[in-house]
N, C-alpha and C positions, 0 to 999 in steps of 0.2 A: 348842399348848403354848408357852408362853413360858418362853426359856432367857436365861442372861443377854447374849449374842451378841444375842437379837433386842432387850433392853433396852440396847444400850450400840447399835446399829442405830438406835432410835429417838431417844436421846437427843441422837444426834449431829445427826439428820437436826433435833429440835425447836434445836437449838443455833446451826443456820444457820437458822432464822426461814424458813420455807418462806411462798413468797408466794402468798397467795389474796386473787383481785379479789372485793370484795362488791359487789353491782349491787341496788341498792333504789329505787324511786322516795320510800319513805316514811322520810325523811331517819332518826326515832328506830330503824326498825327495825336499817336498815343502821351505826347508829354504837353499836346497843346488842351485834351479832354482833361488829363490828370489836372492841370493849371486851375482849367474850369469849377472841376467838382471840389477841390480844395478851397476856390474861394466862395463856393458856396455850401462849406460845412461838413462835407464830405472827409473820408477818410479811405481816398486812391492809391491803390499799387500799380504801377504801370510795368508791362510784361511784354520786350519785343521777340521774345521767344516762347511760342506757344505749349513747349515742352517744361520754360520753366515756370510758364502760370500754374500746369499741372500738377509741376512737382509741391511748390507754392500750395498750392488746393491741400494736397494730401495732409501735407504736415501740416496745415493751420488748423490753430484753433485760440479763438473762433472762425469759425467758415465764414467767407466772404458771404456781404447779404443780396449782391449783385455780381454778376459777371458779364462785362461788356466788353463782344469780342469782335472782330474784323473777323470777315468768312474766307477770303482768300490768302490764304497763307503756306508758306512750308518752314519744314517739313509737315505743319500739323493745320489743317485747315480748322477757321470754327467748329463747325458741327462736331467734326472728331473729340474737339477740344472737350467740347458740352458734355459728349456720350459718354 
């Protein structure tokens, strides 16, 4: 059930630009999601190197609150990326 508590919850949370790494090797795919979540609020870094989302991850702060990654890739496939 959505009350107005959980839309003034949500609105606030789209308001700080919540930050999600895109991880693509296929540059269009990862700048056509980026395009996406930015016009709905979001606060996208797009990464067509899965080595530099990593590096990316380590030094950030704050940590991304999502990470949305393509599974086949190199040198670093998804999962490795996750692990």
């Amino acid at each position: 059930m959505v009350t107005e508590d959980t839309k003034t919850v949500a609105a606030t949370e789209q308001e700080h630009g919540r930050i999600i790494y895109v991880v693509d090797d296929e540059s269009l795919i990862g700048e056509v999601v980026e395009a996406i979540l930015k016009l709905e609020g979001f606060a996208p870094k797009f990464f067509a190197d899965p080595r530099e989302a990593y590096n990316a991850f380590v030094e950030s702060d704050p940590k991304p609150d999502l990470l949305l990654t393509d599974f086949i890739m190199t040198p670093m496939n998804g999962m490795e990326l996750i692990e």
